[in-house]
PATOR-964474 format. One record per residue (C-alpha): residue in one letter; residue number from 1; x, y, z. Coordinates in steps of 0.001 Angstrom, whole numbers, plus 500000, padded with zeros to 6 digits. Each point is the difference from the previous one (the first is absolute). Layout:
<sites>
{r A	k NUM	u X	v Y	w Z}
...
</sites>
This chain:
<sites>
{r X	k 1	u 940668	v 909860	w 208181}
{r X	k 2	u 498455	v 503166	w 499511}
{r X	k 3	u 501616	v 503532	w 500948}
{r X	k 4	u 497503	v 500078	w 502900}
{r X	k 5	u 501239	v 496773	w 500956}
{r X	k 6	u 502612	v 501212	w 502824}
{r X	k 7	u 501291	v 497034	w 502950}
{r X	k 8	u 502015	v 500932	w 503392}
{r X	k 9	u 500819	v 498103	w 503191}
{r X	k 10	u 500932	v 501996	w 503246}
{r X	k 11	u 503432	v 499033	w 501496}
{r X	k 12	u 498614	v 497938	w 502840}
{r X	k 13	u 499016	v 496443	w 499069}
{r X	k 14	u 496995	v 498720	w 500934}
{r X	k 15	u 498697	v 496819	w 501048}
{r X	k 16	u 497473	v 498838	w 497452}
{r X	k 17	u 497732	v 498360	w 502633}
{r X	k 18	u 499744	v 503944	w 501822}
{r X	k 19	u 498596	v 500950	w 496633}
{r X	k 20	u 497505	v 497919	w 500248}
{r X	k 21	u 498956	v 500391	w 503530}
{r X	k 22	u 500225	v 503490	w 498899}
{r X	k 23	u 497323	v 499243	w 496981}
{r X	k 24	u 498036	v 497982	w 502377}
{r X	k 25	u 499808	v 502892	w 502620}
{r X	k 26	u 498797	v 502259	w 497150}
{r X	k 27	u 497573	v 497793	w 498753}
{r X	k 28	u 498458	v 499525	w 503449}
{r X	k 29	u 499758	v 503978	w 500763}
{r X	k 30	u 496676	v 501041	w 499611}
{r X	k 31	u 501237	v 503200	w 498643}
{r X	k 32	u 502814	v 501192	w 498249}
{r X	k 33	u 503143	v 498897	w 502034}
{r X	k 34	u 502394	v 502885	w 500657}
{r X	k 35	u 504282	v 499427	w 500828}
{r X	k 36	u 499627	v 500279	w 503680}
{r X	k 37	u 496876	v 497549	w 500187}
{r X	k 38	u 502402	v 497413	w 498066}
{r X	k 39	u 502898	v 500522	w 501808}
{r X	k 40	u 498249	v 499157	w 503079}
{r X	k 41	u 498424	v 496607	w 498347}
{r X	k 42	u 503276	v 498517	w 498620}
{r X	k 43	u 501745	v 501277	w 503188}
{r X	k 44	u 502730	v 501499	w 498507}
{r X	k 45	u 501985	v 503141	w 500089}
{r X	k 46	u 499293	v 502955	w 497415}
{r X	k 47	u 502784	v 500092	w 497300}
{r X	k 48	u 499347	v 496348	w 499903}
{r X	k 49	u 496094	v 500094	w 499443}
{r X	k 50	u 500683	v 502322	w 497370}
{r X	k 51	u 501743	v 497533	w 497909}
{r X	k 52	u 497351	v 497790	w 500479}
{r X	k 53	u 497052	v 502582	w 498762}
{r X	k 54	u 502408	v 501007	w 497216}
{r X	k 55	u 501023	v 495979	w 499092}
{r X	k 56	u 495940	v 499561	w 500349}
{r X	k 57	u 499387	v 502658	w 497495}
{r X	k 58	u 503163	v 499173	w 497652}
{r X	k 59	u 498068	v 496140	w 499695}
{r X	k 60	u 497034	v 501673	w 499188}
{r X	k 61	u 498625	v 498017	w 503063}
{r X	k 62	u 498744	v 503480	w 501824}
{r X	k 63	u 499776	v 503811	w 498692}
{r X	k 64	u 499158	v 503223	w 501348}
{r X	k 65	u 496571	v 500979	w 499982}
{r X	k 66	u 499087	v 503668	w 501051}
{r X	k 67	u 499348	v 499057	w 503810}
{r X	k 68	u 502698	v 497734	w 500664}
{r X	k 69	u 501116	v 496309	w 498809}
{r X	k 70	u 497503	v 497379	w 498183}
{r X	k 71	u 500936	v 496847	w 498192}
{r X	k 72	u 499426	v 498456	w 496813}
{r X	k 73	u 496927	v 499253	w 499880}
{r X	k 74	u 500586	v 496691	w 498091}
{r X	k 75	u 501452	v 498491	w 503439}
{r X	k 76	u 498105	v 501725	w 502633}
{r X	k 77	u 497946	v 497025	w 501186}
{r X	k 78	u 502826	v 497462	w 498604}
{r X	k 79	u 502167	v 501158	w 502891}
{r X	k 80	u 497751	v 500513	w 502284}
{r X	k 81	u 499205	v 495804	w 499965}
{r X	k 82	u 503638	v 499198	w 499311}
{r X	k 83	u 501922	v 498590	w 502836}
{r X	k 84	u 503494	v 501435	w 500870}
{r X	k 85	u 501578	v 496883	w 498375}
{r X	k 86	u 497462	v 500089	w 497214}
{r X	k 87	u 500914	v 503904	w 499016}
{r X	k 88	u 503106	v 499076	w 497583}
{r X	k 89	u 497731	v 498759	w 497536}
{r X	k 90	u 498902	v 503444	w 499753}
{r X	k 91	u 503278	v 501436	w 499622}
{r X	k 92	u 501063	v 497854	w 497466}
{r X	k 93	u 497176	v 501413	w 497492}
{r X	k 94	u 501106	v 503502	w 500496}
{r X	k 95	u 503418	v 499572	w 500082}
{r X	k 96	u 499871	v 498976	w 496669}
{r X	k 97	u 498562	v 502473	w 498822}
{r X	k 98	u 502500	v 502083	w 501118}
{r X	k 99	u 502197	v 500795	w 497368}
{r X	k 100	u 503486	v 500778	w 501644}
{r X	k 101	u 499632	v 496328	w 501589}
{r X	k 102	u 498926	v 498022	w 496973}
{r X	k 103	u 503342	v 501679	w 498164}
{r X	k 104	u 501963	v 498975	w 503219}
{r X	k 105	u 498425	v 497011	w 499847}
{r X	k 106	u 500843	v 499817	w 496393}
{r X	k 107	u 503715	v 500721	w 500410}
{r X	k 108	u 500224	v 497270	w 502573}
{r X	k 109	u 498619	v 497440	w 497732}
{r X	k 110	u 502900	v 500997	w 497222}
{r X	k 111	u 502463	v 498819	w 502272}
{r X	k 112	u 500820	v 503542	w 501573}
{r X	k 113	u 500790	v 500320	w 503571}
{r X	k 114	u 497530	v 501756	w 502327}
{r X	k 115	u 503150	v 502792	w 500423}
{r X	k 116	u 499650	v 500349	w 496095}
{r X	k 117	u 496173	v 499828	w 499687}
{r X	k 118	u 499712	v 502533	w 502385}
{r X	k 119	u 502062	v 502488	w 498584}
{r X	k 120	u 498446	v 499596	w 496496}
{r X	k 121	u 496938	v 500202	w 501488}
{r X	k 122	u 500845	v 503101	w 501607}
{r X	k 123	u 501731	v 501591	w 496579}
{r X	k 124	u 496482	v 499529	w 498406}
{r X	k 125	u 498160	v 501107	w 502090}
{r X	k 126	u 501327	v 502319	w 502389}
{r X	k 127	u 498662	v 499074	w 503332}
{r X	k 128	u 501653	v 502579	w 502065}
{r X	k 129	u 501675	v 497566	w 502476}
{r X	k 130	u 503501	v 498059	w 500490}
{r X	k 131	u 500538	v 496923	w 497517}
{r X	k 132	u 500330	v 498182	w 503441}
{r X	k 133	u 496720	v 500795	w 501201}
{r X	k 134	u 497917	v 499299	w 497145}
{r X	k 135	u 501310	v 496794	w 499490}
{r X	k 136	u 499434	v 499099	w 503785}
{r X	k 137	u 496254	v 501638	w 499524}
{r X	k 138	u 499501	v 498088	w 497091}
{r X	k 139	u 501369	v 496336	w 501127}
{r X	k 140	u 497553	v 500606	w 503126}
{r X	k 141	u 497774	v 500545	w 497796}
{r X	k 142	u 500053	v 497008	w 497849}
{r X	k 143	u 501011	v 497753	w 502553}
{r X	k 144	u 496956	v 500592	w 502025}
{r X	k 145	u 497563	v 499823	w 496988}
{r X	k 146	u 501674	v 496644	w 499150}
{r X	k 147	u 501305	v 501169	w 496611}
{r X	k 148	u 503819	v 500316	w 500863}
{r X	k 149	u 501915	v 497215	w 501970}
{r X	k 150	u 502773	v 501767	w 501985}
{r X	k 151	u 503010	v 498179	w 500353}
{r X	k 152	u 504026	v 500228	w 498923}
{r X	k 153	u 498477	v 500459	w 496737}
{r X	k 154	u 496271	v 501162	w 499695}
{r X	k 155	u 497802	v 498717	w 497146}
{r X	k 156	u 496748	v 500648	w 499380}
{r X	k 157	u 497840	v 497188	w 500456}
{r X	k 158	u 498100	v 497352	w 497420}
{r X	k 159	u 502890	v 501335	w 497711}
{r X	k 160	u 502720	v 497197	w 499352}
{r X	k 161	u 503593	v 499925	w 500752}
{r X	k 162	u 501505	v 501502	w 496984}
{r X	k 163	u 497432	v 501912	w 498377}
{r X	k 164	u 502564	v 501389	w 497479}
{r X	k 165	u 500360	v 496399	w 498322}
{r X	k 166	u 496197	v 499323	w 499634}
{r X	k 167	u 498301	v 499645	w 497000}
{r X	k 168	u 497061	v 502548	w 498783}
{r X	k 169	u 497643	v 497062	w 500158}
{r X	k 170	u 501290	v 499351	w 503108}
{r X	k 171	u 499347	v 503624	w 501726}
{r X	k 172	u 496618	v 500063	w 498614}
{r X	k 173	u 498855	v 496943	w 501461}
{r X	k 174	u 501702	v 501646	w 503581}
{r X	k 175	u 498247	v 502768	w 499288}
{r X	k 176	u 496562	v 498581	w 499998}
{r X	k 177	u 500479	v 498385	w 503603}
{r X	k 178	u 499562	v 503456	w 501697}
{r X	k 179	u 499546	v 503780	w 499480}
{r X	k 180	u 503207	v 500728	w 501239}
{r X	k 181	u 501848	v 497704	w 497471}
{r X	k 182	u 497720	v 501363	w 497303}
{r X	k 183	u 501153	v 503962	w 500670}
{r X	k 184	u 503714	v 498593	w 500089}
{r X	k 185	u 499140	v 498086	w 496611}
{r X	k 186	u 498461	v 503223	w 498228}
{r X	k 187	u 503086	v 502317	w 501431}
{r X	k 188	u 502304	v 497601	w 498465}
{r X	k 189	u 498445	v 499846	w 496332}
{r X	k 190	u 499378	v 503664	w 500313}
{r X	k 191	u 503041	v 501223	w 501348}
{r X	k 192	u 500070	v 502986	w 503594}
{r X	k 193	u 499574	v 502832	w 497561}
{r X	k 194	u 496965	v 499088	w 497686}
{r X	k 195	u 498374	v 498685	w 503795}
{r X	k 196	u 500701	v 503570	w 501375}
{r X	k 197	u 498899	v 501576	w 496600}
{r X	k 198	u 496783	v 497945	w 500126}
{r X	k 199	u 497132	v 501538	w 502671}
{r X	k 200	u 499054	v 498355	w 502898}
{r X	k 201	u 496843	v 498838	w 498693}
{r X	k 202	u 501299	v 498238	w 496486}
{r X	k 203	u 502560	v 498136	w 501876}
{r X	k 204	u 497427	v 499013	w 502381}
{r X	k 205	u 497717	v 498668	w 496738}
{r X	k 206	u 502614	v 497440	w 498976}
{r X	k 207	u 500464	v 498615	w 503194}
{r X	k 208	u 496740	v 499348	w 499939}
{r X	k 209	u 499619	v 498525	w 496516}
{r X	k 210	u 503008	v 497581	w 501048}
{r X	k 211	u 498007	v 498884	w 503076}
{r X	k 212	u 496688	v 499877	w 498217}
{r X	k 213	u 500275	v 498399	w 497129}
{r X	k 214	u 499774	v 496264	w 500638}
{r X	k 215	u 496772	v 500457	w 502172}
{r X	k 216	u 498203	v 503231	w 498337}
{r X	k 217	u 502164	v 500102	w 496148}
{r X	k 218	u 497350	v 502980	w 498945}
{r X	k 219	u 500862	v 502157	w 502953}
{r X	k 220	u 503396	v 499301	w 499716}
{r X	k 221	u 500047	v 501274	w 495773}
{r X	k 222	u 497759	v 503047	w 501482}
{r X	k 223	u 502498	v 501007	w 502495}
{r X	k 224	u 503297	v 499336	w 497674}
{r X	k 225	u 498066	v 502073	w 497691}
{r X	k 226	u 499782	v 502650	w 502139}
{r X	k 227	u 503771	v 500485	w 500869}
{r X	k 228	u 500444	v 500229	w 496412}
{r X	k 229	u 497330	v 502360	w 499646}
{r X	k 230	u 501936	v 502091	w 502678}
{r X	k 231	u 503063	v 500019	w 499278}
{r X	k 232	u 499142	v 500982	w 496521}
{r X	k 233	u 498500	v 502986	w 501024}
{r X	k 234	u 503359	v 500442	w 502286}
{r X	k 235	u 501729	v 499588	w 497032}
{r X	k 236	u 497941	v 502940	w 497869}
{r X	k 237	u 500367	v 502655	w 502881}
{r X	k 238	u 503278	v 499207	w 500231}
{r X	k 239	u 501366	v 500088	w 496062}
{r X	k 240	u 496664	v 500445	w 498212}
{r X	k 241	u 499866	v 503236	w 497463}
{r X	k 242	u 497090	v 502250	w 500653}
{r X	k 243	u 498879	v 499512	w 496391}
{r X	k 244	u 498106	v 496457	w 501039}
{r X	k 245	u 497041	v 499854	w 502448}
{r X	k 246	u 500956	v 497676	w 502043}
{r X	k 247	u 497683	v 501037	w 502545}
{r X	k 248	u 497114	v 498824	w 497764}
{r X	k 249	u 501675	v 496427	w 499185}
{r X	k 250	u 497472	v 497061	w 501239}
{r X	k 251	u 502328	v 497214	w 500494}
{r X	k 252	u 503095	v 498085	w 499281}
{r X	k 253	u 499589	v 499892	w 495850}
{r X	k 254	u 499197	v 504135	w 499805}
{r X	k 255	u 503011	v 500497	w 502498}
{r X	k 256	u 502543	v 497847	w 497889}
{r X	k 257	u 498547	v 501835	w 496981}
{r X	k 258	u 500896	v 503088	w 501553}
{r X	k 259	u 503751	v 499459	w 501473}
{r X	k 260	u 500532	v 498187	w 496636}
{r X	k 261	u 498846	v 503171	w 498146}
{r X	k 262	u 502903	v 501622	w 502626}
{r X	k 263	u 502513	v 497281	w 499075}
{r X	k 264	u 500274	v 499431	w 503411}
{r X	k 265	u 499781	v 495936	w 498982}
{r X	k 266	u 501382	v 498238	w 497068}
{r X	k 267	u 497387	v 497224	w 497815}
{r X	k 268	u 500575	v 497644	w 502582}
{r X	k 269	u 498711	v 501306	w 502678}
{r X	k 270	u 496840	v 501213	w 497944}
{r X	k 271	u 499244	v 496895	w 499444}
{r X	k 272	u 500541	v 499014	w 503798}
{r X	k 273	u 498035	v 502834	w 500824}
{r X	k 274	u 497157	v 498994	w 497766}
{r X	k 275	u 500185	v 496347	w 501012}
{r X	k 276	u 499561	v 501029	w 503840}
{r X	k 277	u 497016	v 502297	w 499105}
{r X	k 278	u 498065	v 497280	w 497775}
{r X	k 279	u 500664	v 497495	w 502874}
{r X	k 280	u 498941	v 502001	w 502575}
{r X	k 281	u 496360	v 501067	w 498269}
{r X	k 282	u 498632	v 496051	w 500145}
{r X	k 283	u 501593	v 498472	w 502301}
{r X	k 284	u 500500	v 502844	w 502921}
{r X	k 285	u 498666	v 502773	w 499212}
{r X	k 286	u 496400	v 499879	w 497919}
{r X	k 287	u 497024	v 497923	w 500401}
{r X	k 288	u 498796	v 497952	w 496850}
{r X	k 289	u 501621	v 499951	w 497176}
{r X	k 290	u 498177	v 502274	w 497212}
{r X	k 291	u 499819	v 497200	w 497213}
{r X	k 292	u 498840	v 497283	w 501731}
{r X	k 293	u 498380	v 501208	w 503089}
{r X	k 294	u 501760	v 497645	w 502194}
{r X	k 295	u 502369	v 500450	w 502605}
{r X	k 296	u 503707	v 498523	w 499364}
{r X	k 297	u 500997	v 497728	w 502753}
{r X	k 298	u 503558	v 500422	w 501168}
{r X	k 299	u 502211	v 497693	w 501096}
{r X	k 300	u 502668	v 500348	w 502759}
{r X	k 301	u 502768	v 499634	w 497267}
{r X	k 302	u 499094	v 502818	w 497898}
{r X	k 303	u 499422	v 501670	w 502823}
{r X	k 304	u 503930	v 499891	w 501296}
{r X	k 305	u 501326	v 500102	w 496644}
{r X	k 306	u 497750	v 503431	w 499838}
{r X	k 307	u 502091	v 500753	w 503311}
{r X	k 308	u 503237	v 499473	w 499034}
{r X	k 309	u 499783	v 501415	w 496510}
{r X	k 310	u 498558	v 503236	w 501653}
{r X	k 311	u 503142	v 500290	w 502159}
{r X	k 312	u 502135	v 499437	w 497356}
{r X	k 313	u 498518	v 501995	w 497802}
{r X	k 314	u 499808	v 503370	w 502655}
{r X	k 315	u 504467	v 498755	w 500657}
{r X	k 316	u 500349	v 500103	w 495819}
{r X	k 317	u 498039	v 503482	w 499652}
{r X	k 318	u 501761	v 501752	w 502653}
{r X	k 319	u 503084	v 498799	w 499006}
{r X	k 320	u 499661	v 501202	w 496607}
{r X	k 321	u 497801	v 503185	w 500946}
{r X	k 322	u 502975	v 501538	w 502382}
{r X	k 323	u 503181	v 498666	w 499000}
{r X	k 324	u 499069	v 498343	w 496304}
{r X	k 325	u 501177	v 496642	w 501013}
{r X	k 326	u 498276	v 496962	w 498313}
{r X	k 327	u 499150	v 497459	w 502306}
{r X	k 328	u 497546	v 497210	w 500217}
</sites>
């Protein structure tokens, strides 16, 4: 998470299916939607349709625009053809993307109580609202989207019954079933503080290279690539000297050239670094290769290995980069 990257909840709970009538009145204004026009379409009083504008915005599922309310435009005419019944499905893509949750989520799937999650939850991130409310906001959440079952004990679902006993072969082949498993997967190997160091976007990329790589292995190296890429550059405008351009840098080999030349890294992870970058050129991210002329095929096993070695390789560098732990 970035410092930009701020999350609150107002104190009043929300149903989740309001939201969306709320995103589906938007969507359906032929202008900009102000507060009062809203209230009157969900048919609800006005502290409470202010939670739902500001849950809206917090999901990144509507924003401000300068003459009143819009939404994403990536479901505008998804909700507008989605049934009431139909709209969770909707919901569950955003919510996941919404960081507070996924660490709830997270927490849950340790074996920690909702109580508990909550609280952490609300330690890291500072929502500005009671432990008891975000935990009710979020288990509406989740329960509506189909991601949490609610019951004496919640769980999140597609996740087995003792997740802390499973084997790493085990959670990875979980994690390919869905995206939600797959962020839970990645949070795990990474661990809450190198996902909220990470931005958005890089996180986002290995997701993606998890769930790509059996049916499109070169997009999946391409976008692995590219969190590395990322959080490299993270890395040097974090604890880079001023005395390398990093700015300059064209890739994964000149950036591990460069935080080596900082000893931010020890050998191994030069080598890591330099085994991700001459990876990445022929099978993700270069046409034909320059001695033959002919394009490498990739297979979907390289590709996941690619995966997984990228992740471990962005744990093992941050480890070592801020608190000179060796780890693999």
């Amino acid at each position: 998470m970035t410092d930009e990257d701020e999350y609150s909840l107002y104190a009043r709970v929300v149903k989740p299916d309001l939201v969306l009538e709320a995103v589906f009145g938007i969507a359906e204004s032929p202008a900009p939607m102000d507060p009062d026009s809203l209230q009157e379409f969900i048919d609800r009083e006005e502290r409470y349709t202010d939670a739902v504008i500001h849950l809206a915005k917090e999901l990144n599922m509507a924003r401000e625009a300068p003459a009143g309310l819009v939404v994403d435009p990536e479901i505008e005419d998804e909700i507008k053809r989605a049934s009431p019944d139909q709209r969770f499905v909707i919901l569950n893509r955003y919510v996941q993307r919404y960081e507070p949750f996924t660490t709830f989520s997270s927490f849950i799937n340790k074996g920690y109580s909702a109580e508990a999650a909550a609280r952490k939850v609300n330690s890291l991130y500072q929502m500005n609202i009671a432990d008891s409310k975000l935990k009710s906001q979020l288990l509406n959440l989740g329960e509506y989207a189909e991601i949490i079952s609610v019951g004496d004990e919640p769980r999140v679902t597609g996740i087995g019954e003792d997740p802390l006993s499973e084997k790493y072969v085990e959670d990875l082949l979980t994690a390919l079933q869905s995206e939600m498993s797959a962020r839970l997967f990645l949070e795990d190997r990474l661990g809450e503080d190198l996902v909220r160091y990470l931005d958005h976007g890089s996180f986002e990329e290995l997701i993606a290279a998890l769930r790509l790589f059996e049916d499109e292995p070169r997009s999946a190296i391409a976008a692995a690539g590219r969190a590395v890429e990322d959080f490299q550059r993270d890395l040097a405008a974090d604890y880079g000297s001023e005395d390398r351009d990093y700015q300059s840098a064209s890739g994964i080999g000149q950036l591990t050239m460069h935080l080596n030349g900082d000893d931010l890294m020890m050998k191994r992870h030069l080598h890591g670094g330099n085994y991700l970058g001459g990876m990445r050129n022929p099978s993700g991210g270069h046409g034909k290769d320059t001695e033959t002329l002919e394009r490498w095929d990739v297979s979907s096993e390289v590709a996941l290995e690619y995966v997984l070695a990228a992740t471990h390789y962005i744990r093992s560098q941050y480890r070592y980069t801020t608190e000179l732990k060796q780890i693999l």
